[in-house]
DSSP file (Angstrom, degrees, kcal/mol; ACC not computed):
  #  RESIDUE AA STRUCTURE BP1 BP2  ACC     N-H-->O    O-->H-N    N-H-->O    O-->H-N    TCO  KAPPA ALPHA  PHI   PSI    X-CA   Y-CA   Z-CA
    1    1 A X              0   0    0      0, 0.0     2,-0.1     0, 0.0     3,-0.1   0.000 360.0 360.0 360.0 140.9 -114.0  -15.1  -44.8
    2    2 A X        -     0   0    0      1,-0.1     0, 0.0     0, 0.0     0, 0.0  -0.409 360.0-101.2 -94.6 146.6 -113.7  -18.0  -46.9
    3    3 A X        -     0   0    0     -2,-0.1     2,-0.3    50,-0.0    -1,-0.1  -0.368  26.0-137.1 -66.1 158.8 -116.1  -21.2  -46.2
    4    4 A X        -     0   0    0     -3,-0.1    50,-2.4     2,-0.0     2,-0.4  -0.943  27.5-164.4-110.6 147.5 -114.0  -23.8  -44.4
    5    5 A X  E     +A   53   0A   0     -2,-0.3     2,-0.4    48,-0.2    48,-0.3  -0.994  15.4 168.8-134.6 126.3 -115.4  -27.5  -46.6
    6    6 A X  E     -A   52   0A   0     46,-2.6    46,-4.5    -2,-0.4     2,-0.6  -0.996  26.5-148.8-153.8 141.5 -114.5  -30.7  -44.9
    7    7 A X  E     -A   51   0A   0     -2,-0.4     2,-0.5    44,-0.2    44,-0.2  -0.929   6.2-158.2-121.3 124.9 -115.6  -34.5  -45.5
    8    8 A X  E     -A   50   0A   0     42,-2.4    42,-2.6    -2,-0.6     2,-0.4  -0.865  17.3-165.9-104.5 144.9 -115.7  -36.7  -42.6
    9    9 A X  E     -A   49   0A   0     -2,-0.5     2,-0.3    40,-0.2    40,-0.2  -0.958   3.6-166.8-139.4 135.6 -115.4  -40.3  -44.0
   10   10 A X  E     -A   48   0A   0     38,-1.1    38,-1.0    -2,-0.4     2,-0.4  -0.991   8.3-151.9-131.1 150.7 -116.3  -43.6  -41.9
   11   11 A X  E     +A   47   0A   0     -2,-0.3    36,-0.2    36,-0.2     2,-0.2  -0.976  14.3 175.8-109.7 131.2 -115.7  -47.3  -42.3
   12   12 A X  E     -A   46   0A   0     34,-1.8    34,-1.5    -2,-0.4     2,-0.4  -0.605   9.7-175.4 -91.7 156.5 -117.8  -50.4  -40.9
   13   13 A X  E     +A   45   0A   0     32,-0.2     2,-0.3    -2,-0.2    32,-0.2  -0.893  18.6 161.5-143.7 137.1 -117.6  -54.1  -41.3
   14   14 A X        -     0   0    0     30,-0.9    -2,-0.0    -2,-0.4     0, 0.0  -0.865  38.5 -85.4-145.5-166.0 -120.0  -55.9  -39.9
   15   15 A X        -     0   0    0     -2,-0.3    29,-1.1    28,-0.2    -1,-0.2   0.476  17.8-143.6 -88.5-139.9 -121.2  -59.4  -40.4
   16   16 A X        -     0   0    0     27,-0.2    26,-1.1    51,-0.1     2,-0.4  -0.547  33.4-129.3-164.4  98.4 -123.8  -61.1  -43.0
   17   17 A X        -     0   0    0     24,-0.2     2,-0.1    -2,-0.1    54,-0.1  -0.453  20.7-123.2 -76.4 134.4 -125.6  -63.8  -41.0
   18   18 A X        -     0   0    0     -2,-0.4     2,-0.3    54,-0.1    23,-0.1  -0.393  22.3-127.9 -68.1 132.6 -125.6  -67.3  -42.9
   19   19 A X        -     0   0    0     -2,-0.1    55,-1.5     2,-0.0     2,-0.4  -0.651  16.0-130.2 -85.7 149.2 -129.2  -69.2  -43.8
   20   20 A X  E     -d   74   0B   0     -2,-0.3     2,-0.4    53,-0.2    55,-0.2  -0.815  14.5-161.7 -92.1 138.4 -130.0  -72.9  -42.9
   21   21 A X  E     -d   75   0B   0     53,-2.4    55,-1.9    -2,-0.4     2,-0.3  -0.997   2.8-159.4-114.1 132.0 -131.2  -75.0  -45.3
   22   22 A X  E     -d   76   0B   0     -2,-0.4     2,-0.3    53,-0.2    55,-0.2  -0.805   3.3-164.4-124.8 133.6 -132.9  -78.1  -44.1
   23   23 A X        -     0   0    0     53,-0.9     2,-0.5    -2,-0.3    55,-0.1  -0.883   9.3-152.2-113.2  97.0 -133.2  -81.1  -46.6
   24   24 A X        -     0   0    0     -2,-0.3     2,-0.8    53,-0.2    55,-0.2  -0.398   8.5-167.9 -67.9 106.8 -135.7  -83.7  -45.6
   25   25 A X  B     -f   79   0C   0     53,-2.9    55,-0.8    -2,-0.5     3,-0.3  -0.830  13.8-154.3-118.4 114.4 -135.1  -87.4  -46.9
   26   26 A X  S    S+     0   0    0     -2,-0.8    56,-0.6     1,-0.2    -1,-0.1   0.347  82.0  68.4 -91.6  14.3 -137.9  -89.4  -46.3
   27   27 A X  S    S+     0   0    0     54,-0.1    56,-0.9    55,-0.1    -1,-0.2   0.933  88.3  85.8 -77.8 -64.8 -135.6  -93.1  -46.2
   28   28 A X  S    S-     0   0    0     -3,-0.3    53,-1.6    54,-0.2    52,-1.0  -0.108  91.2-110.5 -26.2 130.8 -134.2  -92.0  -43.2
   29   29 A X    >   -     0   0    0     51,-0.2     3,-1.1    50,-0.2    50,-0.4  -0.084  39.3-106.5 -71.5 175.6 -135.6  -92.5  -39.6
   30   30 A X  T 3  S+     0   0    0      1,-0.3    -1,-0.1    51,-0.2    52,-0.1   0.251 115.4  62.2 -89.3  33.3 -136.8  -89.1  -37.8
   31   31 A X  T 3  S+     0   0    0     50,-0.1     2,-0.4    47,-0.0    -1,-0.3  -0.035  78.2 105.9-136.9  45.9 -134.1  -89.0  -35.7
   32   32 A X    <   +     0   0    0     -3,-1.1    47,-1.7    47,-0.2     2,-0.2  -0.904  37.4 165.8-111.7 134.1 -131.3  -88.7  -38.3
   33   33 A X  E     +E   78   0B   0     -2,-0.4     2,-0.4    45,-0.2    45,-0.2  -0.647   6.6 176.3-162.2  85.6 -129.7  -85.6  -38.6
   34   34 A X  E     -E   77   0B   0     43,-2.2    43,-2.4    -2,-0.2     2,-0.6  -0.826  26.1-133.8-103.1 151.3 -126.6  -85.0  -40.4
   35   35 A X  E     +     0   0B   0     -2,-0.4    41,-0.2    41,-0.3    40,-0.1  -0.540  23.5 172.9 -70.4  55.6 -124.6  -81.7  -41.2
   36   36 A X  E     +     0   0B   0     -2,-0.6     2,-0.3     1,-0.2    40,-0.2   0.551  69.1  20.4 -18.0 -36.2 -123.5  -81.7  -44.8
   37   37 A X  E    S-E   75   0B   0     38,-1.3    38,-3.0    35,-0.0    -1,-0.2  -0.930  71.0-130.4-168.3 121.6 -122.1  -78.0  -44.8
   38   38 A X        -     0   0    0     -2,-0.3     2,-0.4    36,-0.2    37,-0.0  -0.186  21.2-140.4 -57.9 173.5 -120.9  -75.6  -42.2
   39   39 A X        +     0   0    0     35,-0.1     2,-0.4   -21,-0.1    34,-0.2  -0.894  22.8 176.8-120.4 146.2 -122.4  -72.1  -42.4
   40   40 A X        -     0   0    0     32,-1.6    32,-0.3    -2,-0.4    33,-0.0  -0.819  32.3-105.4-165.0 107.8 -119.9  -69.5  -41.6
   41   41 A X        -     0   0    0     -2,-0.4     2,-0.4    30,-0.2   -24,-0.2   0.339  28.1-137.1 -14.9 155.8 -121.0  -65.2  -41.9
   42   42 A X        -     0   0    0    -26,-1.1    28,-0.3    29,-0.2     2,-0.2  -0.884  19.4-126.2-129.7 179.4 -119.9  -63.2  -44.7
   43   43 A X        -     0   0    0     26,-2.9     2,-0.4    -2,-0.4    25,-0.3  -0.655  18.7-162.7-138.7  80.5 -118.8  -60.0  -44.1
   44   44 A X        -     0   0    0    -29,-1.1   -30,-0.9    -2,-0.2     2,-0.2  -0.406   9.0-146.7 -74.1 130.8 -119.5  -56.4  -45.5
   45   45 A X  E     -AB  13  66A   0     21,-2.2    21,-3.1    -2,-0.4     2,-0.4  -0.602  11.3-151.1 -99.8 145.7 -117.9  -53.1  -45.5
   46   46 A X  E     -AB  12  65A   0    -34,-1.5   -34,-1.8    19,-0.2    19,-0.2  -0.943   1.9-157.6-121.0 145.9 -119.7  -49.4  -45.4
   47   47 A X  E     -AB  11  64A   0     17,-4.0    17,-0.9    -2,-0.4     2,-0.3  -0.603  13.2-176.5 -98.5 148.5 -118.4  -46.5  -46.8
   48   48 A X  E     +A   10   0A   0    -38,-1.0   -38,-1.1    15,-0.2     2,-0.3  -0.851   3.8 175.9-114.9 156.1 -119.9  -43.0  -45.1
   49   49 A X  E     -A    9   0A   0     -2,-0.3    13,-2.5   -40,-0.2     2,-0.5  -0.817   3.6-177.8-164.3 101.2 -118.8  -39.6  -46.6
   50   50 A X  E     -A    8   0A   0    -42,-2.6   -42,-2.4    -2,-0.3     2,-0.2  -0.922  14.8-151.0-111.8 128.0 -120.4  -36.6  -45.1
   51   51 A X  E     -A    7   0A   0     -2,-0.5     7,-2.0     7,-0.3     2,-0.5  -0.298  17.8-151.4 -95.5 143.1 -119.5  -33.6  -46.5
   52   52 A X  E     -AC   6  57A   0    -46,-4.5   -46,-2.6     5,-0.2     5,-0.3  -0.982  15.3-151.8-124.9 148.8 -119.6  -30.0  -44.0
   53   53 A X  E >  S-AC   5  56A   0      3,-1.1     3,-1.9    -2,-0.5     2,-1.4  -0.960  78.7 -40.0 -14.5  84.9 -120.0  -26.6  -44.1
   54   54 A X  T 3  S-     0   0    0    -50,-2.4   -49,-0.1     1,-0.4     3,-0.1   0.226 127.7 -42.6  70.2 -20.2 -118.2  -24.3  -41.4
   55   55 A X  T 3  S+     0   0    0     -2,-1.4    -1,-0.4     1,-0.3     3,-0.0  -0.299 122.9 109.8 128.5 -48.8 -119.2  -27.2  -38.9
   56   56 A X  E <  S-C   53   0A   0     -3,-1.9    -3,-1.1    -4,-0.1     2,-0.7  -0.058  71.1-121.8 -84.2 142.0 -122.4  -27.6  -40.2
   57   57 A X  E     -C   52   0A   0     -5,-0.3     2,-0.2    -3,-0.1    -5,-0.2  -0.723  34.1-168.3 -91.9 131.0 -123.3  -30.8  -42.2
   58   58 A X        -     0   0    0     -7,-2.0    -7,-0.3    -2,-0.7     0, 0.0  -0.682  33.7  -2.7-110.9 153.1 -124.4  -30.3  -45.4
   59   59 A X  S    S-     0   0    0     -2,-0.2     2,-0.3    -9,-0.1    -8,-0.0   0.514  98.5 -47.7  43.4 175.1 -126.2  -32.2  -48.6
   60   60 A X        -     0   0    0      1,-0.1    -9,-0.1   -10,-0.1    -1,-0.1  -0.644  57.9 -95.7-100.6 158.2 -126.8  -35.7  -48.1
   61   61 A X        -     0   0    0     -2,-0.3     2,-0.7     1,-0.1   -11,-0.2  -0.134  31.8-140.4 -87.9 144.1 -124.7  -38.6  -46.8
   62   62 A X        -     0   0    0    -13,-2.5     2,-0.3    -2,-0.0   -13,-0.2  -0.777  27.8-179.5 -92.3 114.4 -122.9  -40.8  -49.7
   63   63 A X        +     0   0    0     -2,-0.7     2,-0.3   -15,-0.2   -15,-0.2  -0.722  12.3 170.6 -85.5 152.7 -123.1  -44.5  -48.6
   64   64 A X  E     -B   47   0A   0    -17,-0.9   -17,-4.0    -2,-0.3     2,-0.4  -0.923  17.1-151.5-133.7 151.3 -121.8  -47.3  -50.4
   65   65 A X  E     -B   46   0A   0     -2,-0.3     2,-0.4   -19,-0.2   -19,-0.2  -1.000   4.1-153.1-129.5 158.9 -121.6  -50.9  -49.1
   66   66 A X  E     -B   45   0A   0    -21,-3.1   -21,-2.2    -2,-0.4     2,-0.3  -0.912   3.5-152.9 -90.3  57.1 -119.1  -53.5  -50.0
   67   67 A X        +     0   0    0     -2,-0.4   -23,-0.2   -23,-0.2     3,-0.1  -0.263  24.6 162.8 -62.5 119.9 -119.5  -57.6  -49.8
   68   68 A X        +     0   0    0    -25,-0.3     2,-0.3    -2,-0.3    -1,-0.2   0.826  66.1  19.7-107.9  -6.2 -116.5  -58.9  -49.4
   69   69 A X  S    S-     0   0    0      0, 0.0   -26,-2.9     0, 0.0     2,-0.3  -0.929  77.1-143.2-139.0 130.3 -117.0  -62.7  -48.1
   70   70 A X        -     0   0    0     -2,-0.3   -54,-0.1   -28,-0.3   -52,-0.1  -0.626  26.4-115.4-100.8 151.4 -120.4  -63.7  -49.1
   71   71 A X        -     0   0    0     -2,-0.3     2,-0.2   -29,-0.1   -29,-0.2  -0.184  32.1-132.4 -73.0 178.0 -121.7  -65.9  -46.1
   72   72 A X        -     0   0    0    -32,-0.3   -32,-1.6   -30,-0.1   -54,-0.1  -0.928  15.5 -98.3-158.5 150.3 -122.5  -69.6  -46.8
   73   73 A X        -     0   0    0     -2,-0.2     2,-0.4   -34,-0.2   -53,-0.2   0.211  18.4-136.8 -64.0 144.0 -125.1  -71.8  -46.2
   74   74 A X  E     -d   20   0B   0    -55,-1.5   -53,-2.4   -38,-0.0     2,-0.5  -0.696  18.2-159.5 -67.7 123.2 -125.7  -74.5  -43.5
   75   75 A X  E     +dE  21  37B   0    -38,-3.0   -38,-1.3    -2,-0.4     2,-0.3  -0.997  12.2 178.1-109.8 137.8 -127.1  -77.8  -44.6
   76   76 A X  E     -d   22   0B   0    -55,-1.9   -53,-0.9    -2,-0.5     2,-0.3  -0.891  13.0-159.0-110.7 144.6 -128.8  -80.3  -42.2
   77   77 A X  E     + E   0  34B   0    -43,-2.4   -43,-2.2    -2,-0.3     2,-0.2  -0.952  17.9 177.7-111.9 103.4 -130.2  -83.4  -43.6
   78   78 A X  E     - E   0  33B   0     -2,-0.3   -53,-2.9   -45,-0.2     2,-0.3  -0.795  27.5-112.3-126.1 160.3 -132.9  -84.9  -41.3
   79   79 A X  B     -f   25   0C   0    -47,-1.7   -53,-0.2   -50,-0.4   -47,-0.2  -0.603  12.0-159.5 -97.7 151.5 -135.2  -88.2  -41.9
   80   80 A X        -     0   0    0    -52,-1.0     2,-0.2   -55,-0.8   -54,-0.2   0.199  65.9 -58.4 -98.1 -22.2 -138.7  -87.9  -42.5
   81   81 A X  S    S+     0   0    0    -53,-1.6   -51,-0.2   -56,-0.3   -54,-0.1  -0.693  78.1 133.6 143.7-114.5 -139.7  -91.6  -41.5
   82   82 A X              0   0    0    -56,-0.6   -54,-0.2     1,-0.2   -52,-0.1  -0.010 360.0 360.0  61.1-161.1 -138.2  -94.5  -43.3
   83   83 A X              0   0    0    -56,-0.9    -1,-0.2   -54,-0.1   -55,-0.1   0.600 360.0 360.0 -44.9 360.0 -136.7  -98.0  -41.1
């Protein structure tokens, strides 16, 4: 009886959580605090391929992952001191 050979193949997206970057301007009083730039995820896809045997899973599983919207950062600008 001939092997039966089958690839089960999955896809994911999940998120990329965005970093804050904090710039400190020391003219400005400490309770100044603006947002320069939203932050907003990026997003990445993952490839799975596992290849079977009869049922049985076989050799090892082929990943790849994908970025497809690269996140972007948050800026806050808060005062240091200053007036």
């Amino acid at each position: 009886m001939p092997s039966k050979k089958t690839i089960e193949t999955e896809t994911e997206v999940s998120e990329i959580d965005y970093e804050i970057k904090h710039e400190y301007l020391p003219n400005e009083p400490v309770y100044y605090e603006k947002i320069t730039q939203q932050g907003s995820e990026g997003e990445k896809v993952t490839y799975t391929c596992t290849p079977y045997v009869n049922g049985e899973q076989v050799g090892d599983i082929i990943t790849e992952e994908k970025i497809t919207k690269q996140p972007v950062t948050k800026i806050i600008q808060e005062g240091t001191g200053g007036n």
